[in-house]
C-alpha positions as CSV (number, residue, x, y, z in Angstrom):
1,X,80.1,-28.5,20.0
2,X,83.4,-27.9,19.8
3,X,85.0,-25.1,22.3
4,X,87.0,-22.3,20.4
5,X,90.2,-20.8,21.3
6,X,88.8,-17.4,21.7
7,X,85.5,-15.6,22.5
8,X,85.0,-12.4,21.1
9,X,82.6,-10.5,23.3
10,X,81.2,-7.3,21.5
11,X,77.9,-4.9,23.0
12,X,76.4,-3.5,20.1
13,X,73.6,-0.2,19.7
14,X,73.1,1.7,16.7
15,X,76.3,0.8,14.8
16,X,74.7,0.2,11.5
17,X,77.6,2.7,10.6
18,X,80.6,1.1,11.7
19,X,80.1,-2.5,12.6
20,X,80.2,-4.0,9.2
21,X,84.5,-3.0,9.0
22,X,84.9,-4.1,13.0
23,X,83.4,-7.7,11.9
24,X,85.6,-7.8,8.6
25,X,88.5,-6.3,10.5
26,X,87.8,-10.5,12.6
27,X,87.5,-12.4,9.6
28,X,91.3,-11.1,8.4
29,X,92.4,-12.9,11.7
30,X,95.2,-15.1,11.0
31,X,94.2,-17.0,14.1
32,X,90.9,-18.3,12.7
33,X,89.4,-20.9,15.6
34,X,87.3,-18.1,17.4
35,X,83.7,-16.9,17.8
36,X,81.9,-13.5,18.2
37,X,79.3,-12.8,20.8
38,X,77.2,-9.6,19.7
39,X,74.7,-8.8,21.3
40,X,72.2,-6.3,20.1
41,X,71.0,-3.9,22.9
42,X,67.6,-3.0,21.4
43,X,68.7,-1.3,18.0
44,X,67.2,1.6,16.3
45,X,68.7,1.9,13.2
46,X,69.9,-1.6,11.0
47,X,72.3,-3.0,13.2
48,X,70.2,-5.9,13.9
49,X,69.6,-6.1,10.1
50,X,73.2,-6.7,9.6
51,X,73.9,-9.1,11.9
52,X,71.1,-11.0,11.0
53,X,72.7,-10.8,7.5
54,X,76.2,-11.8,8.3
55,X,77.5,-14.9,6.2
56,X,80.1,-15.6,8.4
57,X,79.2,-18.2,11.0
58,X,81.6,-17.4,13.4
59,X,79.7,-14.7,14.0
60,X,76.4,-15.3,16.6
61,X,74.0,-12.5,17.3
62,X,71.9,-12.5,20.7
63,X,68.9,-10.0,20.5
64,X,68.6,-8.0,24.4
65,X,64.3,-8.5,24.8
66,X,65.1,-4.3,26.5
67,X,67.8,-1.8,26.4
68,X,70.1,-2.7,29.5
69,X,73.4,-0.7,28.4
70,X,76.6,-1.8,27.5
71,X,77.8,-3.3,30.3
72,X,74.9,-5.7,31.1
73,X,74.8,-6.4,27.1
74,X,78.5,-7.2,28.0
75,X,77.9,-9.3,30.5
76,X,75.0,-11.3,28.1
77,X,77.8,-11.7,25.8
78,X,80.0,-13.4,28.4
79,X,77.5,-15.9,29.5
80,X,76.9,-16.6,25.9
81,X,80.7,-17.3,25.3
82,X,82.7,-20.8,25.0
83,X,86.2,-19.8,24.5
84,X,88.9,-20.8,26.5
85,X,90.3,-16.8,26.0
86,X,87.8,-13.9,26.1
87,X,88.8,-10.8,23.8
88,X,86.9,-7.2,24.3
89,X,85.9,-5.2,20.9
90,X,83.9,-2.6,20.8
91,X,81.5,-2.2,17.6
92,X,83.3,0.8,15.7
93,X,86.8,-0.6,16.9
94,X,89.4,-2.6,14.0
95,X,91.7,-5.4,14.8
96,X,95.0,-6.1,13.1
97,X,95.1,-9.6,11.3
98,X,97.5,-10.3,14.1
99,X,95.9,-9.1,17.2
100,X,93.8,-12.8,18.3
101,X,97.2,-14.9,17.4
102,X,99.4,-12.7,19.0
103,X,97.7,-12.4,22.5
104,X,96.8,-16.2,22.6
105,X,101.0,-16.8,22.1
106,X,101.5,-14.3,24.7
107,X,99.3,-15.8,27.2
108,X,100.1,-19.0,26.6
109,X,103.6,-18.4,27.4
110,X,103.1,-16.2,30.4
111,X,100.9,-18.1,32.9
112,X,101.1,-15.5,35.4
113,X,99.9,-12.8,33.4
114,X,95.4,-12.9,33.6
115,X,95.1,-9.9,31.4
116,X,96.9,-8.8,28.0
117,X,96.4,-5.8,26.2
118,X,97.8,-4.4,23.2
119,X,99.2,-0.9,21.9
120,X,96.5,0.8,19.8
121,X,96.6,3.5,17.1
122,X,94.1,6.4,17.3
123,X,91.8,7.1,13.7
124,X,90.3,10.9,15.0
125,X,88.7,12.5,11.7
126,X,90.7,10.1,8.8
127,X,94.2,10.7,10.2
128,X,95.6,8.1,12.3
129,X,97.9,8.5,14.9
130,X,99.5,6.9,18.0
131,X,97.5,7.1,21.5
132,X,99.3,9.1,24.2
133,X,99.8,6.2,26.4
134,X,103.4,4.7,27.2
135,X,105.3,3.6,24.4
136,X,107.1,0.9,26.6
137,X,105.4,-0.5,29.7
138,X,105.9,-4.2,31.6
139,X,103.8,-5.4,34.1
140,X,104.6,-3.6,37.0
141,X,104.3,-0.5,35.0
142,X,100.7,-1.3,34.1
143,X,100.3,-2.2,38.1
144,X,101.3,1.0,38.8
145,X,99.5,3.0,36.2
146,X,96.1,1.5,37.3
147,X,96.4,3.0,41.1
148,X,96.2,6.8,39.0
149,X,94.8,6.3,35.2
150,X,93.2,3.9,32.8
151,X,96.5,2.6,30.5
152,X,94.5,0.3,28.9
153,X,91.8,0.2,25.5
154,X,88.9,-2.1,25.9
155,X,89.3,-3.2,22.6
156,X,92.9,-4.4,23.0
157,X,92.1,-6.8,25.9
158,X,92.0,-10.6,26.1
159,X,91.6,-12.4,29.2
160,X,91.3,-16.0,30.0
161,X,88.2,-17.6,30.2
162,X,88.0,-19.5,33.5
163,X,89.2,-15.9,35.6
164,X,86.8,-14.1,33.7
165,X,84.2,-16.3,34.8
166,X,84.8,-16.8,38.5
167,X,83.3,-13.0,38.4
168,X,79.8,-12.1,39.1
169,X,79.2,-10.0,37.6
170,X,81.6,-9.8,35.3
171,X,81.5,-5.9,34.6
172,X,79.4,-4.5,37.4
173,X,76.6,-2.3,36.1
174,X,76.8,0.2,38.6
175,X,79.8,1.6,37.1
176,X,79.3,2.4,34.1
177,X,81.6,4.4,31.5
178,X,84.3,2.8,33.9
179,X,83.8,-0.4,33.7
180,X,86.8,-1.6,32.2
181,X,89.0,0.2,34.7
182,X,87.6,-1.4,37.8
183,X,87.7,-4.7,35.6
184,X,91.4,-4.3,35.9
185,X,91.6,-3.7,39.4
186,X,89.5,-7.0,40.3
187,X,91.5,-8.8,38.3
188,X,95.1,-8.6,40.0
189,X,93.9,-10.6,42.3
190,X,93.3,-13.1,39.8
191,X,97.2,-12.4,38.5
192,X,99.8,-10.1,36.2
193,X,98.2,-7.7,33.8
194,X,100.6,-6.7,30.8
195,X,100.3,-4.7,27.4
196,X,102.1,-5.9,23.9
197,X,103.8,-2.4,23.2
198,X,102.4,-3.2,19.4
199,X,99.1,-1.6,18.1
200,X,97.0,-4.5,17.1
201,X,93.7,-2.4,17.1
202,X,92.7,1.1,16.1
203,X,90.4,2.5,18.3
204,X,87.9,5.1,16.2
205,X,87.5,8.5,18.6
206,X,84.3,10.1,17.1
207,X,81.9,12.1,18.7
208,X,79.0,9.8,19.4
209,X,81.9,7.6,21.5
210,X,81.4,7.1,25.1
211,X,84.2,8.7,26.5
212,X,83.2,11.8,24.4
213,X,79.2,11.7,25.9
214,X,79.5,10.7,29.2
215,X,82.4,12.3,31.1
216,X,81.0,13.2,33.8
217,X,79.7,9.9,34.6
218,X,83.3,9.2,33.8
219,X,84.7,10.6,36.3
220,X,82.1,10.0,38.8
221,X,82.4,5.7,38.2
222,X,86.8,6.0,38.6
223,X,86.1,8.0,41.8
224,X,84.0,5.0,42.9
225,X,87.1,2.3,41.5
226,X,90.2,4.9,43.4
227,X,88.0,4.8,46.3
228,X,87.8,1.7,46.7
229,X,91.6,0.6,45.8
230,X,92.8,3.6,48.4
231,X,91.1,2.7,51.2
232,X,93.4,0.3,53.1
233,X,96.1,2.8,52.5
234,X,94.2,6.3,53.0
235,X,91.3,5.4,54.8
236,X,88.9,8.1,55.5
237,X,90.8,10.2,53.2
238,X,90.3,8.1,50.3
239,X,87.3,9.3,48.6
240,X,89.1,13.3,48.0
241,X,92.3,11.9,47.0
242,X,90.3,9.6,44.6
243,X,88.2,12.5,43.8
244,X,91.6,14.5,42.6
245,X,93.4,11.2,40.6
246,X,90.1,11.2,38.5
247,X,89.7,15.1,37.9
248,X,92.7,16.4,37.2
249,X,94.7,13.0,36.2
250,X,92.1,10.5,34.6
251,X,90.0,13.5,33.4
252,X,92.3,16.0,33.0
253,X,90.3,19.1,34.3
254,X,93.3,22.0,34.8
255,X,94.5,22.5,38.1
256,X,92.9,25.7,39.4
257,X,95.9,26.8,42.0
258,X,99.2,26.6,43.1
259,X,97.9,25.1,46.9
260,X,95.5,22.1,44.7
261,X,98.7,21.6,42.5
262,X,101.3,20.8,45.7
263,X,98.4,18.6,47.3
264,X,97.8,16.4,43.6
265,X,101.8,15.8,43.6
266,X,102.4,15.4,46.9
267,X,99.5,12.6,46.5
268,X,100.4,11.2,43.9
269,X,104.4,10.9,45.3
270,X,102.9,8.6,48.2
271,X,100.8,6.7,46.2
272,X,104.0,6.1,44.0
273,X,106.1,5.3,47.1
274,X,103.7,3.2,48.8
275,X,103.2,1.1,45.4
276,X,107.4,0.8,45.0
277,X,107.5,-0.5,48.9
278,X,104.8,-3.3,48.3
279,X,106.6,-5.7,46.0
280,X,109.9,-6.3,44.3
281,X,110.5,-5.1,41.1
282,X,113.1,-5.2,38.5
283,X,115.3,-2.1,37.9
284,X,113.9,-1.9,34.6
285,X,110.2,-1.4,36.0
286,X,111.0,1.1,38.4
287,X,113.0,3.0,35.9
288,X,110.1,3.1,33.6
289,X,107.4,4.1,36.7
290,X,109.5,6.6,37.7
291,X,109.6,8.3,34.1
292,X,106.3,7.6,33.5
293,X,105.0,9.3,36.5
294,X,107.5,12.4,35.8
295,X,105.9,12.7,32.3
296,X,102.7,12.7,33.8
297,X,103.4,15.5,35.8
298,X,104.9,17.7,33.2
299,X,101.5,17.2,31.4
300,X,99.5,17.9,34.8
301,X,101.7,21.3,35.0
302,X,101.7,22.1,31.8
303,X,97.9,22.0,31.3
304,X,97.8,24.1,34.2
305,X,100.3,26.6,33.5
306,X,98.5,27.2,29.7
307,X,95.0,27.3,31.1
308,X,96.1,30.0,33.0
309,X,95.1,29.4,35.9
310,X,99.0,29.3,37.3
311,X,102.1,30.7,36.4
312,X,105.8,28.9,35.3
313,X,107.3,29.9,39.1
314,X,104.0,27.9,40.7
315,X,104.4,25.1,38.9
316,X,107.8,24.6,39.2
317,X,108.3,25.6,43.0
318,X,105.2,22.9,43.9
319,X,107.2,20.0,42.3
320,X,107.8,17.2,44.2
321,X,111.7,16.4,44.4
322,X,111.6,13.4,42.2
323,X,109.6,14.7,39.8
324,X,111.6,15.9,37.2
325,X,109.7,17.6,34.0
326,X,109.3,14.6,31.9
327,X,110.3,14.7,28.6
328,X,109.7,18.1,27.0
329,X,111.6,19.9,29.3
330,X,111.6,23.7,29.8
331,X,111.4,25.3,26.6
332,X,108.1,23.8,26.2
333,X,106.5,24.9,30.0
334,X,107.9,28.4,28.8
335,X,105.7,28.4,25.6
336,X,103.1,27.3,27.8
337,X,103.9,30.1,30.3
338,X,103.1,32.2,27.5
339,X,100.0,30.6,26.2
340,X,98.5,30.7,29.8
341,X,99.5,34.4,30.2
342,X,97.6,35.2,26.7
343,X,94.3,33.3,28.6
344,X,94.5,35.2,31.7
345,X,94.8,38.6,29.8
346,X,91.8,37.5,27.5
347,X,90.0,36.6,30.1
348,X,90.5,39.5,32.6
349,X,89.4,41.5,29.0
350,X,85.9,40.2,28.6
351,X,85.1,39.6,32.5
């Protein structure tokens, strides 16, 4: 049997729905020499049905004997898999007819790099538009965005196959709803992770989506991930300042005062310096982490600020030096002063 390019790896429940487009969205590939691995994870409604159906023989089903969750039927679909790249896709995600072609060039021309991801375009209630994640990354931008936030969609990725095999497991079960995020951090051992700043998927944000149901298991799996990745530099202190990255950053729970607002930047300034200090990059990179990290602040602050919770004059005396206010700027932190002052009032109102 001949071994295909690339392995499509796909955990399916209940997507009787959705998965019919995802699979159609595969067979518009214009790289054609790959395979689909769905597994089934114990089906109620005709997703099994479907598959069973499908005339495409790209396209394999394996039926889980008991409901194990995604990330063990993700791990099934692995083992199952032959490809010399493995490429994620969730069930109610869409591919551009580009998206297998255009990774497999990219790796294949960057043999540092273990990991590629892609741009993706959100489709939220028949509009589409673009996610909020960086426009214009390169690798050490990625690097650095993993030590505070997830800048990655699990649907965009393809890794190769021999690294994604040396794992066991190869998503570990135990954290669940961030599973791909501490993916990513085992992997740079591995190698270079880097994003194509071009959607080639649209990632479908509905209400029955993980990261809509299961928050707080969320946030409780990337404390676990930070925790881990901060303890050689933080040691006993790791597990709060993991528990802040993933509240207020990853989750984006408002800051609730002026003293937890000074103690997230003045965090998140070391974790920046100590990342700049561990390797060399290019002035490009460092250029781009700096903004990146000063538009993340401005968004920290300004969620604060309209929550009411704090005040313009907090947020901007608690700003570390070299954070400037990202790209919006003043005029829009005033409207949010406002905002946030209309909360407080209401709230004072009907306390």
């Amino acid at each position: 049997m001949n071994t295909p390019t690339v392995s499509v790896i796909m955990a399916a429940y209940n997507g009787a729905g959705l998965i019919e487009e995802t699979l159609v969205s595969l067979e518009k590939q214009t790289l054609a020499d790959f395979e689909v691995i769905v597994v089934d994870d114990c089906s109620t409604d005709d997703t099994r049905e479907i598959l069973r159906g499908w005339s495409d023989p790209r396209v394999r089903l394996v039926e889980a004997e008991a409901n194990g969750g995604p990330v063990r039927a993700r791990n099934r679909a692995l083992a199952e898999a032959r490809g010399r790249y493995i490429a994620g896709l969730d069930q109610d995600d869409l591919c551009r007819p580009d998206r297998l072609q255009r990774q497999v060039a990219y790796l294949e021309a960057n043999s540092r790099v273990v990991l590629v991801a892609a741009a993706a375009n959100i489709l939220e209630d028949g509009a589409i538009r673009r996610s909020r994640l960086p426009a214009n990354t390169t690798p050490a931008l990625i690097g650095w965005l993993l030590q505070i936030m997830n800048p990655l969609v699990w649907s965009s990725v393809m890794l190769r196959g021999d690294v994604a095999r040396e794992l066991d497991p190869f998503t570990r079960p135990e954290i669940l709803y961030a599973e791909d995020f501490d993916l990513y951090h085992r992997l740079r051992r591995y190698g270079a992770i880097a994003r194509i700043d071009e959607p080639l998927i649209t990632y479908r944000s509905h209400p029955g989506g993980a990261s809509q149901c299961h928050t707080a298991r969320m946030i409780d799996s990337a404390e676990t991930v930070l925790g881990e990745a901060y303890a050689p530099l933080l040691g006993d202190s790791a597990e709060e300042a993991a528990a802040l990255i993933a509240r207020h950053v990853m989750a984006g729970v408002p800051v609730a005062s002026r003293d937890a607002l000074r103690q997230l930047g003045t965090l998140i300034a070391m974790l920046q310096a100590s990342y700049l200090d561990s390797g060399s990059f290019d002035r490009e990179s460092i250029k781009l982490i700096r903004w990146e990290t000063a538009r993340l602040w401005w968004r920290i602050g300004r969620r604060a600020v309209r929550s009411g919770a704090l005040g313009l004059t907090d947020a901007l005396a608690v700003r570390p030096d070299h954070l400037g206010l990202g790209h919006a700027g003043i005029d829009d932190l005033l409207l949010s002063g406002l905002v946030g002052r209309a909360r407080a009032a209401r709230r004072r109102l009907t306390a």
